[in-house]
C-alpha positions as CSV (number, residue, x, y, z in Angstrom):
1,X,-27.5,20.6,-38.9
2,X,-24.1,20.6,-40.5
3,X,-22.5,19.5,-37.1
4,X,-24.6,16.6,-36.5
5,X,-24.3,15.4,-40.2
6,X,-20.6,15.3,-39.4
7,X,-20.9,13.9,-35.9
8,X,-22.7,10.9,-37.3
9,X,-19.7,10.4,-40.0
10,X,-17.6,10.8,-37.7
11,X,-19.3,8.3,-34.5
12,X,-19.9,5.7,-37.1
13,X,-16.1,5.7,-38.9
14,X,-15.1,5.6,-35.1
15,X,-17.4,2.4,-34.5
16,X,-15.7,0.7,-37.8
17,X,-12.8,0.5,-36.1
18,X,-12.0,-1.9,-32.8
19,X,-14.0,-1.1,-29.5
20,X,-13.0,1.8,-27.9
21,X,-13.9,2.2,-24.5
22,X,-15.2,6.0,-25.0
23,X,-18.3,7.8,-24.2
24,X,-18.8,10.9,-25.5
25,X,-21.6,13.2,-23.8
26,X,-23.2,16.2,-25.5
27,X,-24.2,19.3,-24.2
28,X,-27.9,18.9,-25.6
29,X,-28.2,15.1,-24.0
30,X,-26.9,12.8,-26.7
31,X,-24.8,9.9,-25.6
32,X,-22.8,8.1,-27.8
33,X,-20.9,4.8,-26.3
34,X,-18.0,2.6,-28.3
35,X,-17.9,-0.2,-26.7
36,X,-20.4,-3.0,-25.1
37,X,-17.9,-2.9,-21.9
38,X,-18.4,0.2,-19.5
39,X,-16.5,3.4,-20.9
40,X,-13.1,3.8,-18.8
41,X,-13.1,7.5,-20.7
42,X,-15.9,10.2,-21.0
43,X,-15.4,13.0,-23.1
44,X,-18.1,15.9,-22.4
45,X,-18.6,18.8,-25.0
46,X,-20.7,21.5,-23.1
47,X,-21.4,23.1,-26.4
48,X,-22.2,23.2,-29.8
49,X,-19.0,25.3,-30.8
50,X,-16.7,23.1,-29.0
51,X,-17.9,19.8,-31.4
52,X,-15.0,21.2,-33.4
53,X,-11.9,19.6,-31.6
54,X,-13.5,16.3,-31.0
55,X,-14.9,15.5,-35.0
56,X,-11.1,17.2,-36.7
57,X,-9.3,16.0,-33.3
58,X,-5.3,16.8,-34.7
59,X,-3.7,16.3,-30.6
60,X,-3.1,19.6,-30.4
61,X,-6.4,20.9,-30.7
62,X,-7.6,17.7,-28.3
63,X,-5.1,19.0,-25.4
64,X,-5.6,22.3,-25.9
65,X,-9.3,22.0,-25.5
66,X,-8.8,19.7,-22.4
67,X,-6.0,22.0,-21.0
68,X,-8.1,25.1,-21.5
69,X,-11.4,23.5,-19.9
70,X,-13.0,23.8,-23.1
71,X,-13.9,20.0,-23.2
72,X,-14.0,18.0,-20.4
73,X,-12.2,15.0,-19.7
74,X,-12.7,11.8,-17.2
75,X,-11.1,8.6,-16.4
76,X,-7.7,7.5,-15.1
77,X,-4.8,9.2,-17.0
78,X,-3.5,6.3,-18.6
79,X,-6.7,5.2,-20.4
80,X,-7.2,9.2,-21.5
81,X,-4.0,8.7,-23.4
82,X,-5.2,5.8,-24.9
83,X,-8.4,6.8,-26.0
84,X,-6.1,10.1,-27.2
85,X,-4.1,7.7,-29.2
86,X,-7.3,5.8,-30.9
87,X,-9.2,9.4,-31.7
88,X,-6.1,10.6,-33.1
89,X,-5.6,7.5,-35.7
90,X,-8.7,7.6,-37.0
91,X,-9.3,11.4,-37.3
92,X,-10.3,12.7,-40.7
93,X,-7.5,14.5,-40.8
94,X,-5.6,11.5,-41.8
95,X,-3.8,8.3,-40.1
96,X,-0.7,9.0,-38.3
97,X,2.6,7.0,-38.9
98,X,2.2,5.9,-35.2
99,X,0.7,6.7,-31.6
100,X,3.6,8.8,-30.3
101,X,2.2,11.9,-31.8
102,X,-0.4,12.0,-28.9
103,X,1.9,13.8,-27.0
104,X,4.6,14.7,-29.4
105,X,7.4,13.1,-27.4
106,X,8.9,11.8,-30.5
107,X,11.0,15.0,-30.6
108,X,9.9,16.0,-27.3
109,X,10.0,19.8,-26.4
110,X,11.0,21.0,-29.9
111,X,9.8,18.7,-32.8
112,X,7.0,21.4,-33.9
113,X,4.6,19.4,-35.7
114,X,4.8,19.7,-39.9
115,X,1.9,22.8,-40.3
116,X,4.5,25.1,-38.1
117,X,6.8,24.6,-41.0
118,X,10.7,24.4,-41.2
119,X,11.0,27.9,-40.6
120,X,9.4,28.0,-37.0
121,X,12.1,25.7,-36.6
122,X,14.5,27.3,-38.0
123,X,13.6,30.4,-35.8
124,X,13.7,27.9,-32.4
125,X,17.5,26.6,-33.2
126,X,18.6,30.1,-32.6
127,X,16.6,31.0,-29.4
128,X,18.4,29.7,-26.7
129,X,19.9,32.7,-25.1
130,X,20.6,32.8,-21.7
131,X,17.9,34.8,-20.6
132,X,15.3,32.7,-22.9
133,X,16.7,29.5,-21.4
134,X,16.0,30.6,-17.9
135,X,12.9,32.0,-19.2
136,X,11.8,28.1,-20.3
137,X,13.2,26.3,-17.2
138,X,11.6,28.6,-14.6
139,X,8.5,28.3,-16.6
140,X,8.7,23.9,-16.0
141,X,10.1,24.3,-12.5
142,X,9.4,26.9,-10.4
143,X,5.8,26.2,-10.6
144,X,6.0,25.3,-6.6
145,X,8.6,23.0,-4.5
146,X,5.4,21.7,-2.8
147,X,3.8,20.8,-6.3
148,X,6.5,18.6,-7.4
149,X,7.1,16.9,-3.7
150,X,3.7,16.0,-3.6
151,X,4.5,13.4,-6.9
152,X,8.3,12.5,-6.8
153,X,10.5,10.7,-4.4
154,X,11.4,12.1,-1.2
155,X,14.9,13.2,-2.3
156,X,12.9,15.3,-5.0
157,X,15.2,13.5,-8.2
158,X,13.2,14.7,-11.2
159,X,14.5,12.0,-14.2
160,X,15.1,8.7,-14.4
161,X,15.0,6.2,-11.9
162,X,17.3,2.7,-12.0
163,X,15.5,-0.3,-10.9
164,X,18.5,-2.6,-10.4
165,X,16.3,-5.6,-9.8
166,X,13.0,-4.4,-10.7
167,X,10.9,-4.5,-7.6
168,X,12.6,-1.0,-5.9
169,X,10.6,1.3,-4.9
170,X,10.6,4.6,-6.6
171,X,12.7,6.2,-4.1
172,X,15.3,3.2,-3.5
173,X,15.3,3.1,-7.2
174,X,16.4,7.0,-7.3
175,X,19.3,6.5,-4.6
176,X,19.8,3.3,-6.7
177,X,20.5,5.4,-9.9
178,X,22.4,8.3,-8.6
179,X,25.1,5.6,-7.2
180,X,25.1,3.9,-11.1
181,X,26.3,7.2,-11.8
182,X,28.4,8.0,-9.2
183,X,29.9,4.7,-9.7
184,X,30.5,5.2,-13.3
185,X,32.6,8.2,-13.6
186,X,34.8,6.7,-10.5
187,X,33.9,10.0,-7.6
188,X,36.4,9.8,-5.5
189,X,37.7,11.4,-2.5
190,X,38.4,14.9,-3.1
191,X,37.1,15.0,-6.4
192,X,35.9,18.0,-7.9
193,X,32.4,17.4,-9.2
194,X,30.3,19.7,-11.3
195,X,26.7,19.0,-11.7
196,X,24.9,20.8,-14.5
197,X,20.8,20.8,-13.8
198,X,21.4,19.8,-9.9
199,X,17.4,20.1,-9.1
200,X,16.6,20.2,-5.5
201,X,20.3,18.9,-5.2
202,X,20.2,15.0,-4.5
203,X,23.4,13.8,-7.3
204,X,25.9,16.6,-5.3
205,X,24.9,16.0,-1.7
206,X,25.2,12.1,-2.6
207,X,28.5,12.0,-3.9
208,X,30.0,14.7,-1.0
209,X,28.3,12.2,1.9
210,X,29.7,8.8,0.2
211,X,32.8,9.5,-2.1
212,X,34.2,12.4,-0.5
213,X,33.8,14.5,-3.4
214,X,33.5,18.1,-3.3
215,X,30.8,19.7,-5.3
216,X,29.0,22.6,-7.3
217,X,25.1,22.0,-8.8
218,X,24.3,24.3,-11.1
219,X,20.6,25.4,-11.8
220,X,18.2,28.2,-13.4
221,X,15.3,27.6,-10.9
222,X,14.7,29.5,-8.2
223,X,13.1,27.2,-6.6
224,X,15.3,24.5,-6.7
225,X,18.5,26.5,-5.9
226,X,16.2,27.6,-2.7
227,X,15.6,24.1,-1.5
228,X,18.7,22.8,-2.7
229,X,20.6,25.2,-0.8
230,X,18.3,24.4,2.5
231,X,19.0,20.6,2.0
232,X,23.0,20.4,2.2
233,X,22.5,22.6,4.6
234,X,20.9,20.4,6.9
235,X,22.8,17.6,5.3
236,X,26.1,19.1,7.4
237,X,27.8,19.7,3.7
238,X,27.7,23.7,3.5
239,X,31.3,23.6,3.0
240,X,31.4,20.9,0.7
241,X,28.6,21.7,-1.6
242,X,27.8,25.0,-3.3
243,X,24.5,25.3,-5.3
244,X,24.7,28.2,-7.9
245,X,21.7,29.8,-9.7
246,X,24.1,29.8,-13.2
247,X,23.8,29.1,-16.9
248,X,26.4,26.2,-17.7
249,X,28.3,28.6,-20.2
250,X,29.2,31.0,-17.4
251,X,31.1,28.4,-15.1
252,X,34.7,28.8,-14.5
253,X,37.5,26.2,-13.2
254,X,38.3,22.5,-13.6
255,X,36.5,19.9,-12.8
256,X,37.5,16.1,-11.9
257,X,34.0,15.0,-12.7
258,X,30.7,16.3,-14.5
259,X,27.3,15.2,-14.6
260,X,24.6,16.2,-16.7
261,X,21.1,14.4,-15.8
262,X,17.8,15.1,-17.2
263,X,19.5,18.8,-18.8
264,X,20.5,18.9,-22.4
265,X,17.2,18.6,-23.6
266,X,16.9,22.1,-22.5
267,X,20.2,23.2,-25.1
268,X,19.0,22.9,-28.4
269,X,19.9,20.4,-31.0
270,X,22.1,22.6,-33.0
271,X,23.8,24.3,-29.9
272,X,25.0,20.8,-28.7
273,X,28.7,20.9,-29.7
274,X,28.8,24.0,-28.3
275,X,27.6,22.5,-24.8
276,X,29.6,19.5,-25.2
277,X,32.6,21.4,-26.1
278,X,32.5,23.6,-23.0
279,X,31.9,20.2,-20.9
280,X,35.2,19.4,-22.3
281,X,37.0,22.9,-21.3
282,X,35.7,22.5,-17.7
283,X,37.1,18.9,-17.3
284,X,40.3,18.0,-16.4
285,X,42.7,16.0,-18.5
286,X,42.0,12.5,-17.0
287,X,38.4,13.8,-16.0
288,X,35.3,11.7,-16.8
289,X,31.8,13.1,-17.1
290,X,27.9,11.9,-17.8
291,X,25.1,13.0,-20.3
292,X,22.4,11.1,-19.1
293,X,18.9,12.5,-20.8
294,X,16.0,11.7,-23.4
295,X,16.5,11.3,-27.0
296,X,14.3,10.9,-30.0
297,X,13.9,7.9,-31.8
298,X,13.1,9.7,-35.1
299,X,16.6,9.0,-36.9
300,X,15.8,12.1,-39.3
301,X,14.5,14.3,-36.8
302,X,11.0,15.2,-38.8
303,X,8.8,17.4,-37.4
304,X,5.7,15.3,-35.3
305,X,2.3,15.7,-37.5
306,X,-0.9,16.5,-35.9
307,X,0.6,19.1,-33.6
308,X,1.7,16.9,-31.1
309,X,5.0,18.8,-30.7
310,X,3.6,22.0,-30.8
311,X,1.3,21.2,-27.3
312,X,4.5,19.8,-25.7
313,X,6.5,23.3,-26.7
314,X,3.7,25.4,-25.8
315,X,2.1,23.9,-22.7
316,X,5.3,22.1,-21.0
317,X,8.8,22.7,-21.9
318,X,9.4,25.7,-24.2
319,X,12.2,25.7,-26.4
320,X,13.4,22.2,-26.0
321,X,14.5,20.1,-28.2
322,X,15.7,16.2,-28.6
323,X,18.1,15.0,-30.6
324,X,18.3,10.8,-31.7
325,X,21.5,9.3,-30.1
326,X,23.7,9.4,-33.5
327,X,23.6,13.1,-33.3
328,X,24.3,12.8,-29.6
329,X,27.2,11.2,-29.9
330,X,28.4,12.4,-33.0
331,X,27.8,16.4,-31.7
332,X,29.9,14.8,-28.6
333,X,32.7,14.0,-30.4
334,X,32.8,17.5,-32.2
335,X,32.8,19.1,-28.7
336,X,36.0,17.8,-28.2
337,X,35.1,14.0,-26.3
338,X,35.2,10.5,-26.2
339,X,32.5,8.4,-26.1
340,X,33.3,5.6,-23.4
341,X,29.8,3.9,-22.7
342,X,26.3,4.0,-23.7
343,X,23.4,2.6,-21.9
344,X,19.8,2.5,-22.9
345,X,17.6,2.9,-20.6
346,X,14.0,3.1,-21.6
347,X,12.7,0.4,-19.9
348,X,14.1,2.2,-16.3
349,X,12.0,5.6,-17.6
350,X,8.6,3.6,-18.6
351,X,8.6,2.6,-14.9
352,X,9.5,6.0,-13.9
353,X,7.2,7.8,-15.3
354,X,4.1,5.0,-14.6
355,X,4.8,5.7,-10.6
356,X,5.3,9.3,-11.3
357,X,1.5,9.4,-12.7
358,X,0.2,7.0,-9.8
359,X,1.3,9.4,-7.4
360,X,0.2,12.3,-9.0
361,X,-3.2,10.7,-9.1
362,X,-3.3,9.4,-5.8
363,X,-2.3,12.7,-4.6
364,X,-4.7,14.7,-7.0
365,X,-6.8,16.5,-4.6
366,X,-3.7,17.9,-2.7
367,X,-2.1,18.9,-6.0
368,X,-5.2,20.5,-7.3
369,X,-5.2,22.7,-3.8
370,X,-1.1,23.5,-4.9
371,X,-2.2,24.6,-8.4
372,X,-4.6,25.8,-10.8
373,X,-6.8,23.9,-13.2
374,X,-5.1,24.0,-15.9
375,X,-1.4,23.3,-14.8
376,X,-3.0,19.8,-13.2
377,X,-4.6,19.1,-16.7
378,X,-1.0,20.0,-18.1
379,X,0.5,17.6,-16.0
380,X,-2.0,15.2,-15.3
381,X,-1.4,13.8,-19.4
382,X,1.8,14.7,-20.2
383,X,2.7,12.1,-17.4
384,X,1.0,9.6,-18.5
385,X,1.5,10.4,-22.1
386,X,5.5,9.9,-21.4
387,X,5.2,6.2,-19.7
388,X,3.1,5.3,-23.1
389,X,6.0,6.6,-25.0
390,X,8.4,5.6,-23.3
391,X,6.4,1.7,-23.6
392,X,6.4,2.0,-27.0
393,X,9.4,2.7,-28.0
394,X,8.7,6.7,-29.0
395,X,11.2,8.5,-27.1
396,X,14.2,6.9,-24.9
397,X,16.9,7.8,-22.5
398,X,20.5,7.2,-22.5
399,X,23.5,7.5,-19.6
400,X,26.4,7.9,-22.0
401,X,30.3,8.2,-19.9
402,X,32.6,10.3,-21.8
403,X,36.1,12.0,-21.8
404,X,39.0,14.0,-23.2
405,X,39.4,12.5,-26.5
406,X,42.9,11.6,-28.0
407,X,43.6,10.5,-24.7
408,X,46.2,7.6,-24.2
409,X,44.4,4.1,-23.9
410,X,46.4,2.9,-21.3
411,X,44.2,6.0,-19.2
412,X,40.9,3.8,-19.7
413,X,39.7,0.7,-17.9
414,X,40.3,-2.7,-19.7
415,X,36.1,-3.3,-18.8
416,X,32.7,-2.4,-17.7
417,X,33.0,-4.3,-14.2
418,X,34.0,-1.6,-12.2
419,X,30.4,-0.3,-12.4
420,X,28.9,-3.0,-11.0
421,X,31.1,-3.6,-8.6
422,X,29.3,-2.2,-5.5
423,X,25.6,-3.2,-6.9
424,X,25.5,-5.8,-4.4
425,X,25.4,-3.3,-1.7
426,X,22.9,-2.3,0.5
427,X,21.5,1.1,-0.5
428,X,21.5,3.6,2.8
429,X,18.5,4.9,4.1
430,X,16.9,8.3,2.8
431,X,17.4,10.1,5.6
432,X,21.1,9.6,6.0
433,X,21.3,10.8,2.1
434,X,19.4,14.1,3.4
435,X,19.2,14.2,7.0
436,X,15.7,14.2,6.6
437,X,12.7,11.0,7.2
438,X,12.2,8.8,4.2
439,X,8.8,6.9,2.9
440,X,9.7,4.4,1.7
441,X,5.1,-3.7,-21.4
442,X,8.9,-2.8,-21.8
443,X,8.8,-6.3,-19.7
444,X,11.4,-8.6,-22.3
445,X,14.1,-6.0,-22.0
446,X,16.4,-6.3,-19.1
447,X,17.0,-3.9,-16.0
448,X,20.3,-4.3,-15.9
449,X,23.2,-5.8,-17.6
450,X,25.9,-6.5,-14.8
451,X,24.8,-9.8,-16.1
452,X,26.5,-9.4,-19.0
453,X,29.8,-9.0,-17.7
């Protein structure tokens, strides 16, 4: 009795609000519908004691419930994270301050939502040993080679794309945004490159096979190294290009070159100087590297409310954290670099991340056969709950080109043209990149800015 008296409260404060296209099934027949236009979502609460999570729905308890098969769930992924977004604004619990909290990507990976408390936190900062931050990266990425290849590109690149024009396709766009890199820290011949989080290998077998450079990828995945290691081989590069299974504080040498893509999310806010600083030891006097990787918007870092956070740090990266780009580049220059260029973006990750869930969809019957249950529910929204954050402006991504600093100016190009200057050029095809076949609402902001200069 007490359950329906709040499940009418509840369906009728939901039905004050705009239409929602949301049915809601019961496990004793009841249907309720909120909207005149054929639901696009259908929740289904098999029993009585699962009622809980959908009438006091904070988002962790609404993923966890999904995740664990507790509720049921239907409808494309995209809408499911809007219907998320709606229940989780007009819960009882409270309003939120906005929709990122859905999937807690605000500080994605570490922001543990407020009821965790400060001390959690606290307790999180000081975690990433080595062996608990190979711990949290094999957990992400050794799930299976064949899981993630059934959703990327065909080079396997697992971050950002760069759609110089707009209408690439995800895998020109992901050649298309290793060369902006390449061609912003200048590889050239004989260069000595160090990339920290290779993958499956794409940024070091890319700059040996077009700039001559000669390179070491770095990785805690077992899996990747694996592949990786399988890929410059058939690439022809085995003497060019070394893939290491090794934490970034135990590399040795000098390097021209360094590149950090989609990474130092994995190194903990308050260990960032740290990281930056030994970037700084391992590069050469006149070297150049490249942070590219998310960062919150949140410029005071607060926990997310509604648990948000604490789904993301339990269910998909463990022990990550974001920090807003101030503290990026302010932790930068206390590790000893220069900041040189900064480019946003967001816009490049939105459209990312919306073919990275179209693929996983179209694909969903093979991946279900890679997988279990509840890793494809895992996956299946925190896809799609990154392209909406990424569309609105909740999370972002920044390429930032750094440094020595106290470096003579005279060192450093007079302007930004020397970036652009091959984006003209036809990209090759996948298969010479890898030896290997190929297969071939942020709308105002730009794609590129070579327009600029």
């Amino acid at each position: 009795m007490f359950n329906q008296i709040r499940l009418r409260a509840w369906s009728e404060g939901l039905r004050s609000q705009p239409s929602l296209p949301l049915r809601v099934e019961l496990w004793n027949g009841q249907r309720f519908d909120f909207s005149p236009d054929p639901p696009r979502v259908t929740v289904r609460v098999p029993r009585a004691s699962a009622l809980r999570h959908l009438l006091s729905p904070s988002l962790y308890k609404l993923g966890r419930a999904y995740v664990e098969g507790v509720i049921d769930v239907s409808g494309r992924a995209n809408d499911m994270i809007a219907v998320v977004n709606a229940l989780a604004a007009n819960s009882l619990a409270g309003n939120m301050r906005g929709a990122l909290p859905a999937l807690g990507l605000d500080r994605l990976f570490g922001a543990i939502g407020g009821a965790l408390g400060d001390a959690l936190g606290d307790a999180l900062a000081g975690s990433h040993t080595r062996k608990r931050d190979a711990q949290a990266v094999r957990y992400h990425y050794d799930v299976s080679n064949e899981f993630y290849g059934a959703w990327l590109d065909p080079n396997m690149v697992y971050s950002c794309a760069y759609f110089e024009n707009g209408n690439e396709t995800l895998a020109e766009a992901q050649l298309k945004k290793i060369d902006h890199i390449l061609n912003k820290i200048g590889v050239r011949p004989g260069h000595r490159l160090l990339d920290i989080g290779c993958g499956w290998g794409a940024l070091a077998i890319r700059a040996a096979q077009r700039h001559g450079a000669r390179c070491v990828g770095i990785t805690l995945s077992d899996n990747q190294a694996r592949l990786a290691r399988e890929q410059v081989a058939r690439a022809g590069l085995t003497g060019q290009v070394e893939i290491r299974l090794q934490d970034y504080r135990d590399v040795g040498g000098q390097f021209d070159r360094i590149t950090s893509v989609g990474m130092f999310e994995h190194v903990g806010v308050r260990q960032l100087p740290a990281y930056f600083r030994r970037m700084a030891t391992l590069l050469t006097s006149d070297g150049v590297a490249m942070n590219h990787g998310l960062t919150s918007t949140s410029p005071d870092s607060h926990g997310v409310p509604h648990g948000g956070g604490e789904f993301i740090s339990r269910y998909v990266f463990p022990h990550g954290e974001l920090a807003h780009l101030g503290t990026v580049i302010k932790t930068m220059q206390e590790g000893g670099l220069e900041v040189r260029d900064v480019e946003n973006l967001r816009r490049h990750y939105a459209r990312t991340c919306a073919l990275w869930t179209d693929n996983f969809e179209a694909n969903s019957e093979r991946i279900k056969g890679l997988t279990d249950a509840r890793r494809f529910r895992i996956w299946q929204v925190y896809l799609a709950g990154c392209t909406h954050a990424f569309t609105h402006d909740w999370i972002s991504l920044y390429q930032i080109v750094c440094g020595k600093a106290g470096r003579d100016p005279a060192a450093l190009p007079w302007s930004r043209r020397y970036m652009y200057a091959q984006a003209g050029r036809r990209p090759c095809s996948l298969k010479t990149l890898l030896g290997m076949p190929g297969r071939s609402s942020v709308a105002p902001l730009p794609f590129r800015r070579a327009r600029l200069l």
